[in-house]
N, C-alpha and C positions, 0 to 999 in steps of 0.2 A: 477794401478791394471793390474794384465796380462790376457792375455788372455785364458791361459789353467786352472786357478783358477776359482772353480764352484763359481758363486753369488749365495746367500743365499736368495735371494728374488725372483728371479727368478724359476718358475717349471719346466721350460724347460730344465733350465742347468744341470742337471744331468740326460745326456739323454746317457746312458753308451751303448755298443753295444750288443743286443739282449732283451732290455726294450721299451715297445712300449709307444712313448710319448701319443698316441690317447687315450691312456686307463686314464693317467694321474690320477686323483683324485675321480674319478668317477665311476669307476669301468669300466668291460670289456663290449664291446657292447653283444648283447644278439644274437645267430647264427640267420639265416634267414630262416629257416625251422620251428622252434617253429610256435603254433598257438597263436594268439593274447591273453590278459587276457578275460575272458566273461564279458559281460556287467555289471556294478557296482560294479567288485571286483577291489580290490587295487590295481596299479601298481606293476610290482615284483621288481622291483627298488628302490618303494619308493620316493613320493617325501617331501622333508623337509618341517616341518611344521612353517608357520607363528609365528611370533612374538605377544601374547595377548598383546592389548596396554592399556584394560583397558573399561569400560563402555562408550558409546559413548556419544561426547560433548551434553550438554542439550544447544539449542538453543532456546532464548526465542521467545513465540507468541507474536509480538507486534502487529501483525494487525488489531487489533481491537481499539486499542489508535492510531492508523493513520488513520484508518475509521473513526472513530468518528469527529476527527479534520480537517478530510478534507470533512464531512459534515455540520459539524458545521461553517468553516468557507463559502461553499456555500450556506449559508443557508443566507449569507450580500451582498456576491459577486457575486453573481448570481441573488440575489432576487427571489430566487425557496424555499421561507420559506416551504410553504403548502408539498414539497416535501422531502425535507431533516433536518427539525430540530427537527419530532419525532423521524427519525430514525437514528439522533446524538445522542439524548437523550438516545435510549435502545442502543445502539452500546456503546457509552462512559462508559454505569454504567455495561453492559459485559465487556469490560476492565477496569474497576475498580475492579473488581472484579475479575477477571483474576493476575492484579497487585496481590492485597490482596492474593490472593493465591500460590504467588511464580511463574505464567506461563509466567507472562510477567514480563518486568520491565520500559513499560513507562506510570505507575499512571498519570505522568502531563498531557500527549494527552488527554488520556483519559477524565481527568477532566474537560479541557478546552473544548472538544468536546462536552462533557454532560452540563458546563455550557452555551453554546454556541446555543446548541440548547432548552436549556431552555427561553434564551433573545428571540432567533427570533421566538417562538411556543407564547410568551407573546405580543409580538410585534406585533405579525400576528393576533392574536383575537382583540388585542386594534382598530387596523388599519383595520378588518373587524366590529366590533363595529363601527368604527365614520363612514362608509360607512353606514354604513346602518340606524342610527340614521341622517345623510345628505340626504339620499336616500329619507326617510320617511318626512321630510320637502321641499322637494320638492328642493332642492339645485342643482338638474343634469335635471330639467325643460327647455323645450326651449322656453316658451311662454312666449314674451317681452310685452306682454300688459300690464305688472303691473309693468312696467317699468314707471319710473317718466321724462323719455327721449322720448322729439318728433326727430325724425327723419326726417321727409317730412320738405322740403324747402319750396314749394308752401300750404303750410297750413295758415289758420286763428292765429297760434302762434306763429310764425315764424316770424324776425323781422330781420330785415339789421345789417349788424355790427358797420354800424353809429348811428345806433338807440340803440345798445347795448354799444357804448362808452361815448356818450349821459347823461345817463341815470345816 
């Protein structure tokens, strides 16, 4: 290629004598005496308008099937039942229902979290049940007197080891 042939990709190259390249594609700057445009009117220029690309992406709510499931599983791992396995339960069946409705898309957290705290909300009544049915029988007693064990060495029942091998 030579050099005095204009490239066709290039804007510059046909920069011929008395064409100002500044102006180029854009049009001519605007003199410096004009007063500016007033406030909220258009540019007098104009500038190009964006590309519409369409309705914006719909991103699903999952956090409610990740709440649920991550109360439900503290609900074993923690051993904080009394704390977190009702509010696995209303958290999980809100994204069930969120799923059902198209806003989410992870039903399974969800389920797992609402079945999750259904186990430790059952677990937790059974296990405050045998407490307090123990409680009521005297099971957390500290009085060793109806205890069938002497303890004192120097007592009247108390007997050597030779006399217990003895025997």
């Amino acid at each position: 290629m030579s050099t005095n042939t204009p490239n066709n990709n290039d804007p510059y190259a046909n920069n011929t004598p008395g064409s100002d390249p500044a102006q180029g594609q854009y049009g001519a700057q605007q003199p410096y005496n004009q007063q500016p445009p007033a406030y909220g009117s258009p540019y007098p220029g104009g500038y190009p308008q964006g590309q519409n690309f369409g309705p914006a992406t719909h991103y699903p709510d999952n956090k409610l099937g990740g709440w649920a499931l991550g109360l439900g599983l503290a609900t074993f791992v923690l051993g904080c039942a009394f704390f977190t396995s009702i509010p696995a339960m209303i958290v999980g069946k809100k994204g069930m229902r969120a799923a059902d409705e198209g806003r989410a898309n992870n039903r399974g957290l969800a389920l797992a979290g609402f079945i999750l705290g259904i186990v430790g909300t059952v677990l937790y009544v059974l296990l405050g049940g045998l407490l307090i049915v123990v409680a009521m029988n005297g099971g957390f007693d500290d009085d060793y007197s109806r205890s069938s064990y002497n303890y004192s060495y120097n007592g009247a029942n108390s007997i050597s080891v030779a006399q217990q091998l003895t025997r």
